[in-house]
KEKE-3310 file (N, C-alpha, C; in steps of 0.2 Angstrom, whole numbers, plus 5000, padded with zeros to 4 digits):
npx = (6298:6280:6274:6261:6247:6230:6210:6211:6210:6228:6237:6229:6232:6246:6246:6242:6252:6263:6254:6256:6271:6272:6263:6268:6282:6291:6295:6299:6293:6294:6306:6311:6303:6306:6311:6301:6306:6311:6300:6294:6302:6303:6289:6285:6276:6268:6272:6261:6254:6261:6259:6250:6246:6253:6246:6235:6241:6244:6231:6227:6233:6247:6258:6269:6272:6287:6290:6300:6310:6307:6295:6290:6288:6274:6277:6273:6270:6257:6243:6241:6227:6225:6213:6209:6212:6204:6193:6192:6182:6185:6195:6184:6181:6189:6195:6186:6193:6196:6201:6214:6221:6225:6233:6244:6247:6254:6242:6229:6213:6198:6178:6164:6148:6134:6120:6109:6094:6081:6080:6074:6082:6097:6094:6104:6108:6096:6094:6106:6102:6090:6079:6061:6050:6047:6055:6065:6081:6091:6102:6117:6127:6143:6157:6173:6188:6204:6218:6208:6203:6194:6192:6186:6169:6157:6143:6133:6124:6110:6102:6082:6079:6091:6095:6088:6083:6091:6110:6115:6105:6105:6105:6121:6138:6147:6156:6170:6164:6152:6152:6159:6146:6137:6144:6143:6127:6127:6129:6143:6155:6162:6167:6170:6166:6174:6168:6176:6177:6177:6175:6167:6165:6149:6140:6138:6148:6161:6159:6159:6169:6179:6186:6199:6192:6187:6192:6194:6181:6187:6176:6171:6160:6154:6150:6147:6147:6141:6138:6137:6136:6128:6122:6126:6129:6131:6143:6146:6159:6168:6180:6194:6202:6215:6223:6223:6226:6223:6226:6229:6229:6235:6235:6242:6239)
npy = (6200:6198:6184:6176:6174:6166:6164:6156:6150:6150:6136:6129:6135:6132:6116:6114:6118:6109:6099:6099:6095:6084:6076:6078:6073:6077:6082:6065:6049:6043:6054:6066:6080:6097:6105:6110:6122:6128:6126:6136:6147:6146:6148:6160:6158:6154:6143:6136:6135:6129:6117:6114:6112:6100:6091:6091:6086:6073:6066:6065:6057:6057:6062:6055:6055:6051:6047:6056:6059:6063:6072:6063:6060:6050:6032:6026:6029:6038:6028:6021:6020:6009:6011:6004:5992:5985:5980:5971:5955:5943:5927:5909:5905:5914:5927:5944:5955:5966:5959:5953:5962:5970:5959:5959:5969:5966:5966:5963:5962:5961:5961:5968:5968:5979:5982:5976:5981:5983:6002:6018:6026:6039:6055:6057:6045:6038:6044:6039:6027:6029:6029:6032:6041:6037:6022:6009:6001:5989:5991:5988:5990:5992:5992:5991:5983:5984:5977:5975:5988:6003:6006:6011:6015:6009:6011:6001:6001:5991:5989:5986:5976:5969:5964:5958:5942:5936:5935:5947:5953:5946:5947:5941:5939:5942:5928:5935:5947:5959:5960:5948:5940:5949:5946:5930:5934:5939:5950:5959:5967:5981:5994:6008:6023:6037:6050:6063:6069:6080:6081:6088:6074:6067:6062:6050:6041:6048:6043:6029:6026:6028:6045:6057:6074:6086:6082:6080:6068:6056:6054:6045:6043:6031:6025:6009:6003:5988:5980:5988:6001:6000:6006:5996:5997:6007:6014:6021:6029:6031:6037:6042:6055:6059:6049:6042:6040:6040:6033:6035:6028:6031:6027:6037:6037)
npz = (4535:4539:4544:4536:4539:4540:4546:4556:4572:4578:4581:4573:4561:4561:4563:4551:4541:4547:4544:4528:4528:4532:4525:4509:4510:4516:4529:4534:4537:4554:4557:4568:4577:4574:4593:4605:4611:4598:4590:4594:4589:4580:4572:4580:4594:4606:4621:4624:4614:4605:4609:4609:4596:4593:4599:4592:4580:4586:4588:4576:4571:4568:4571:4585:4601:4613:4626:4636:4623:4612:4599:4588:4570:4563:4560:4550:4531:4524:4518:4502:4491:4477:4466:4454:4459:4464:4458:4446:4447:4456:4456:4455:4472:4479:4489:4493:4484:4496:4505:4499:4493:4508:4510:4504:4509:4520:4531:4538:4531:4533:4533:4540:4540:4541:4536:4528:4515:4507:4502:4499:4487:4489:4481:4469:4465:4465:4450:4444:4440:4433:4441:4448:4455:4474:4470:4474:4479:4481:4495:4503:4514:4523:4533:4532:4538:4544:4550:4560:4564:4561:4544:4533:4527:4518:4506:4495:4482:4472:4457:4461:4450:4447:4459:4467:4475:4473:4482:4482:4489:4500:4519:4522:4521:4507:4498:4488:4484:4477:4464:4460:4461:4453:4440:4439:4438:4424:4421:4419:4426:4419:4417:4427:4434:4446:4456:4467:4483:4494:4514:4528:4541:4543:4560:4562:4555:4559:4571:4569:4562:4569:4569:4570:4580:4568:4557:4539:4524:4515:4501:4491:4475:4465:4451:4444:4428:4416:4400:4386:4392:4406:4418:4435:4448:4463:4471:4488:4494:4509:4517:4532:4528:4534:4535:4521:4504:4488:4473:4454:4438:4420:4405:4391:4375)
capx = (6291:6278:6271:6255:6239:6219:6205:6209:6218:6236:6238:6227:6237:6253:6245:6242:6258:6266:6252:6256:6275:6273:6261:6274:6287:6297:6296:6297:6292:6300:6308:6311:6300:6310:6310:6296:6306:6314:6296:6290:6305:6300:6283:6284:6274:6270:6273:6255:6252:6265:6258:6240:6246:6256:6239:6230:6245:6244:6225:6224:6240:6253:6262:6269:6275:6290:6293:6309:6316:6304:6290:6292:6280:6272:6281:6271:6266:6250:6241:6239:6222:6222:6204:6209:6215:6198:6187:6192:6180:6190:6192:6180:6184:6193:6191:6185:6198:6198:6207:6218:6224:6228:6237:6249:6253:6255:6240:6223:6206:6189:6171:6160:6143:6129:6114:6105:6089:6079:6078:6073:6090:6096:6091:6108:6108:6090:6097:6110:6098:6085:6072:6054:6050:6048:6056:6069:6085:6095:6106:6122:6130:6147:6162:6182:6191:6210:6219:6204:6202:6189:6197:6181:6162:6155:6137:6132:6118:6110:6094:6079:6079:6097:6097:6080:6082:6100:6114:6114:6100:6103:6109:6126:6143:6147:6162:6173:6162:6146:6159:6158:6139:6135:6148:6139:6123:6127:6130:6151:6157:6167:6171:6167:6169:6174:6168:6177:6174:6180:6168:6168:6161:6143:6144:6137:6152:6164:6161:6159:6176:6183:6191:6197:6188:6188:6196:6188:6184:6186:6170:6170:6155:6157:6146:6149:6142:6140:6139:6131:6138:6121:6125:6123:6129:6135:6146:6149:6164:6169:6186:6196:6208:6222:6226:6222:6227:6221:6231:6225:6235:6231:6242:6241:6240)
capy = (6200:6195:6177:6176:6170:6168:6168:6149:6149:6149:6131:6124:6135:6129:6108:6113:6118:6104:6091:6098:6093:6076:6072:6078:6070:6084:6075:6059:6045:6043:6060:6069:6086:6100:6105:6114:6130:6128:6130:6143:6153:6145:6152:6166:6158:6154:6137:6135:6136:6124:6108:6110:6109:6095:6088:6090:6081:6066:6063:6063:6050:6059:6063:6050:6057:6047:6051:6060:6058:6069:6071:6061:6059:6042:6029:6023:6035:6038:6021:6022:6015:6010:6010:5998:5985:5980:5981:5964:5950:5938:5921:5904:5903:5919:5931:5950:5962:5970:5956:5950:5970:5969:5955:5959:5978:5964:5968:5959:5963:5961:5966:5969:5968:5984:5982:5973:5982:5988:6006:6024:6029:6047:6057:6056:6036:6036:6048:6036:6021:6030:6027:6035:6044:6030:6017:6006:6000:5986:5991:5984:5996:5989:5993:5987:5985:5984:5973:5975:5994:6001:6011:6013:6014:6004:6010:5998:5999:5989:5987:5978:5973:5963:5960:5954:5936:5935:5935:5953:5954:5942:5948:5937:5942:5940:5929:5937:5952:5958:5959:5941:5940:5953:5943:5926:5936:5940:5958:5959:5975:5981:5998:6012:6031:6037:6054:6061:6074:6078:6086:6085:6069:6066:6060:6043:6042:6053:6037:6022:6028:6031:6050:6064:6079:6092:6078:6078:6062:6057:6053:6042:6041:6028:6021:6003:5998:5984:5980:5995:6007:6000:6006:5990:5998:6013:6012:6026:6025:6034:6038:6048:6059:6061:6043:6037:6044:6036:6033:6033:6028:6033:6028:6039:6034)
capz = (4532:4542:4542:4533:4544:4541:4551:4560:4577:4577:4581:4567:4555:4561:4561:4544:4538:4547:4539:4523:4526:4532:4517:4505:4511:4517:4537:4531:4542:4558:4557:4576:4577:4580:4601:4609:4608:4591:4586:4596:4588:4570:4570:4585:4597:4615:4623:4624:4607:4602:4613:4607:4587:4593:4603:4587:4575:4589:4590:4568:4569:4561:4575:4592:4607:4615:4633:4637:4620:4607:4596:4581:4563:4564:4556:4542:4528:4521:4517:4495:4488:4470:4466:4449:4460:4469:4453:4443:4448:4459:4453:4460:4479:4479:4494:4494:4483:4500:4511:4495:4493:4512:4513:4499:4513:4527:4534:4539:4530:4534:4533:4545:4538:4543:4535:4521:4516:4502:4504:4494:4488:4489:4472:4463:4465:4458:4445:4439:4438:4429:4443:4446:4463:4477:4469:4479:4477:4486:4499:4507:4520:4528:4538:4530:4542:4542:4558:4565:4563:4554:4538:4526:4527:4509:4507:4492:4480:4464:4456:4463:4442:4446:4464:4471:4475:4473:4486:4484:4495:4509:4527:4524:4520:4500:4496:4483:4484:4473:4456:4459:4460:4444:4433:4437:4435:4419:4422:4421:4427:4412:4418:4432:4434:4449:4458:4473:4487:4504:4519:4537:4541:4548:4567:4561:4550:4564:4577:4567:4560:4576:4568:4575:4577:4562:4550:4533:4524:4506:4496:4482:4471:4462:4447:4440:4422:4414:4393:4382:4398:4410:4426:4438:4454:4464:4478:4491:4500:4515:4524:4532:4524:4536:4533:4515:4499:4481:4468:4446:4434:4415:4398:4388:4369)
cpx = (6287:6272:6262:6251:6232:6217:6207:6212:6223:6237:6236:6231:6244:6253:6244:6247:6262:6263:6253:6264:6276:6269:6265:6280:6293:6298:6295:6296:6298:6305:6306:6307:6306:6308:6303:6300:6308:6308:6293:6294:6304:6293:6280:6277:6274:6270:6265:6251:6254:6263:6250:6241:6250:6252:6235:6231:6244:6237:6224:6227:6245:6257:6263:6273:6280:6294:6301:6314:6311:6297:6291:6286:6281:6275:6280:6267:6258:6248:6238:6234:6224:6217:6204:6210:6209:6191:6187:6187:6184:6187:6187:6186:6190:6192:6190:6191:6202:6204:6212:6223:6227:6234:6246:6251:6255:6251:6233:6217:6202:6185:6168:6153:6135:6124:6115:6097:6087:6077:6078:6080:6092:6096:6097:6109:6102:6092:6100:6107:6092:6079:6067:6056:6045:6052:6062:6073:6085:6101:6111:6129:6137:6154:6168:6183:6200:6215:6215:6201:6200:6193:6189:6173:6160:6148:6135:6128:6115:6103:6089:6080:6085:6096:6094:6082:6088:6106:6115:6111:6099:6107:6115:6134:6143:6154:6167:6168:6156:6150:6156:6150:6135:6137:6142:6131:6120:6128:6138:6153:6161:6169:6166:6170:6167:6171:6170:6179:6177:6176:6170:6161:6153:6144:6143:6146:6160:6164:6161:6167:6181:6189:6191:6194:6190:6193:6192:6190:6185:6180:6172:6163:6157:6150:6149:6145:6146:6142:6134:6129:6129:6126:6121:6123:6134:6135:6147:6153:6166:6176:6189:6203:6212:6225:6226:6226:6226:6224:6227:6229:6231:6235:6238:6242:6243)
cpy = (6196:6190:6178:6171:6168:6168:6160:6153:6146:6142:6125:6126:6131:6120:6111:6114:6112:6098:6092:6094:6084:6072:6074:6076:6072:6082:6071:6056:6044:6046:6062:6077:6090:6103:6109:6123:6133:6131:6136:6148:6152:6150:6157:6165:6156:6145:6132:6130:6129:6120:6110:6109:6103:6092:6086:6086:6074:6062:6060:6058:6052:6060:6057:6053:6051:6051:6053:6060:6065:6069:6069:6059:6051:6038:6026:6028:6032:6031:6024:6015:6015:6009:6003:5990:5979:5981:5973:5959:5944:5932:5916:5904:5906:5924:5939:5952:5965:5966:5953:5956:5971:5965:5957:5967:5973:5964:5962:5964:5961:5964:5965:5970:5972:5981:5978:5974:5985:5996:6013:6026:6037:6048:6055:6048:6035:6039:6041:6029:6019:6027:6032:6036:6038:6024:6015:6004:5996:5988:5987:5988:5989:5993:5988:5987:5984:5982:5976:5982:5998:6007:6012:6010:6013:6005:6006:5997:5996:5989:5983:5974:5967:5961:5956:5948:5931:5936:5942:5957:5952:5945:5944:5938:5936:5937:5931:5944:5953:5959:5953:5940:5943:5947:5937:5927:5937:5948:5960:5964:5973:5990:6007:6021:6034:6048:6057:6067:6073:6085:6084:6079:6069:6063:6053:6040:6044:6045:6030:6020:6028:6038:6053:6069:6082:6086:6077:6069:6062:6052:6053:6039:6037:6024:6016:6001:5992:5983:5987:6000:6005:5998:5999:5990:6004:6012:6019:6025:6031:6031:6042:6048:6061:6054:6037:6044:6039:6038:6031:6034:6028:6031:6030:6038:6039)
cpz = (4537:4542:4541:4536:4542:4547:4557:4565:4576:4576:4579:4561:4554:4560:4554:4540:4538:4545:4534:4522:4527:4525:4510:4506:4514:4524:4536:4539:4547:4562:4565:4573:4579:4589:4601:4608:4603:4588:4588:4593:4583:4569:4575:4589:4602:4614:4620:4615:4602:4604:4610:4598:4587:4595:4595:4580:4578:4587:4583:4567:4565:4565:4583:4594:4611:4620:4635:4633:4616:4606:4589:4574:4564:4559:4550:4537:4526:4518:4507:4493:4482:4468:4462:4453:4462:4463:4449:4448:4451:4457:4457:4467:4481:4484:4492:4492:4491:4504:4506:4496:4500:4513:4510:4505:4519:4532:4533:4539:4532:4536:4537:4542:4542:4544:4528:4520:4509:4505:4498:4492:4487:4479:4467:4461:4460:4451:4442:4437:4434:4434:4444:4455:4466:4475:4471:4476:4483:4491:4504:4512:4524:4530:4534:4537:4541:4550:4563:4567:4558:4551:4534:4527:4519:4511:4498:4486:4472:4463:4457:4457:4442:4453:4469:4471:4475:4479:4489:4488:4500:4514:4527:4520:4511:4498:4489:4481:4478:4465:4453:4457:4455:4439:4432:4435:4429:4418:4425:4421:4421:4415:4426:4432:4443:4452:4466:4477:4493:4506:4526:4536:4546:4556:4566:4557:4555:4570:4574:4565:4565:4573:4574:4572:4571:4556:4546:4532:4519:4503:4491:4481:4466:4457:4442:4433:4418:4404:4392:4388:4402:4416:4432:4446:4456:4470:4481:4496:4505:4519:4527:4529:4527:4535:4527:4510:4492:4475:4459:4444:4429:4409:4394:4379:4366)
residu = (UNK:UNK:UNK:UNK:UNK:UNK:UNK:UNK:UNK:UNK:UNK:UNK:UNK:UNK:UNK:UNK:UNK:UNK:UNK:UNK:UNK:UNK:UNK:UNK:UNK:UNK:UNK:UNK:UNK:UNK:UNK:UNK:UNK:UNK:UNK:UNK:UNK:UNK:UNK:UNK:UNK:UNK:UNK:UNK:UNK:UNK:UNK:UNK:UNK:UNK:UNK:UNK:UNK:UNK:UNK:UNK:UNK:UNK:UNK:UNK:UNK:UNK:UNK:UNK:UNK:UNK:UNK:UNK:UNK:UNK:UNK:UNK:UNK:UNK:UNK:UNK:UNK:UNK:UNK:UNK:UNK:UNK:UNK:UNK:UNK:UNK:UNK:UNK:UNK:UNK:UNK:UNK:UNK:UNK:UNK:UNK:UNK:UNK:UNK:UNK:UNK:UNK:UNK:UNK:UNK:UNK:UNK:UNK:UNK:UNK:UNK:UNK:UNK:UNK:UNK:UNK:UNK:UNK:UNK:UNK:UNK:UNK:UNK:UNK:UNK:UNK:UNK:UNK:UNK:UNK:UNK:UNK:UNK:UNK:UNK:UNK:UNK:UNK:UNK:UNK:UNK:UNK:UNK:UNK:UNK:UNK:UNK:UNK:UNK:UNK:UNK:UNK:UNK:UNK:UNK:UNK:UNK:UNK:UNK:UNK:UNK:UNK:UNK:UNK:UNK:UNK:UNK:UNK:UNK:UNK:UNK:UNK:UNK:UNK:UNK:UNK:UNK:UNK:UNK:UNK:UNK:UNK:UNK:UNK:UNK:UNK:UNK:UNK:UNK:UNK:UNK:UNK:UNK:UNK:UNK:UNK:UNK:UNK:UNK:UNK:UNK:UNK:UNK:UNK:UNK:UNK:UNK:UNK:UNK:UNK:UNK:UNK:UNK:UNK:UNK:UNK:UNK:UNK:UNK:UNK:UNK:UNK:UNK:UNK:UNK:UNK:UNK:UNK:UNK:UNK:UNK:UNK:UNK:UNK:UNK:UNK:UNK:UNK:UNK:UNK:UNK:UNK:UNK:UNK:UNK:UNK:UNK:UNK:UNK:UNK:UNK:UNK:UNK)
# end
């Protein structure tokens, strides 16, 4: 029977067979590729063929090349976010959800702080804030990073009505993060709804990121409210999708 194709070249379809078997676990981490010719006679192709889908599993991180022994799946699997874990209000003199949630993988978080600016927010933001055409919003744009390597773009936003005046408006990093700064505001997240998308990334987004080409990202919309469901802030998160994957858990009654 003869191996079913689309419209990509060959050596994107064949990285996408073999991304889908490392993210399923079917090449678990670690695991040796088969040879160079094993695949040409797996998927009846030329030499050529084979080094450029193995070119294009190195540069996304899925795959490491170890000179004169093989090509093996990279060692650590997919890095799993759970949204719920960075949503609680850390207690007094509690750092950032994000470097507490690292530490516990062994890893070292911190933020890199963008911008801090009031600006016009795109329509589905004033949407959810119930605002009028012009009317602003605070913004807080930053960079995660993860030992030092950026993992997620955090663009920020809340109401001038909660944020003017407050910490959430200054150019200086927030300890314990804005959670912290609502709750003592009087405005305590109680619960959020998450929306979530994958796109090729923008170039701004593409280099701040340092991906590689052609890698989607994952797009989380995210709206936090308050008591009597008043939305207090919407986060847009930004990463790439060959190296995360987000986890929700639900009991069902």
């Amino acid at each position: 029977m003869a191996r079913k194709t689309d419209g990509r070249p060959r050596h994107q379809q064949i990285a996408a067979e073999i991304r889908t078997l490392i993210m399923s676990g079917d090449l678990t981490p670690g695991s040796r590729l088969p040879s160079t010719q094993q695949l040409m006679a797996q998927y009846s192709v030329t030499s050529q063929t084979v080094q450029r889908t193995l070119n294009v599993l190195k540069e996304e991180g899925f795959l490491v090349g170890r000179a004169g022994v093989g090509v093996y799946v990279r060692d650590d699997a997919p890095l799993i976010i759970t949204p719920v874990a960075y949503m609680p209000s850390p207690g007094p003199d509690m750092p950032y959800p994000w470097m507490t949630e690292a530490a516990k993988r062994a890893q070292r978080g911190s933020v890199k702080l963008l911008k801090v600016a009031e600006v016009c927010p795109p329509a589905a933001i004033a949407e959810v804030f119930g605002l009028g055409e012009g009317e602003q919003v605070s913004l807080r744009h930053q960079l995660l990073m993860l030992n030092d390597e950026p993992a997620e773009l955090a663009s920020i936003y809340h109401p001038l009505s909660i944020a003017k005046g407050t910490p959430l408006s200054e150019r200086r990093k927030i300890p314990g993060g804005s959670s912290r700064i609502l709750t003592d505001l009087g405005y305590p997240p109680r619960e959020w709804t998450d929306h979530l998308s994958a796109r090729l990334p923008t170039t701004d987004e593409l280099e701040t990121l340092n991906l590689p080409d052609d890698v989607p990202v994952l797009r989380t919309f995210r709206t936090v409210y308050t008591d009597k469901t008043r939305s207090i802030e919407v986060q847009i998160l930004i990463k790439g999708g060959h190296l995360y994957e987000l986890a929700y858990h639900q009991t069902i009654a």
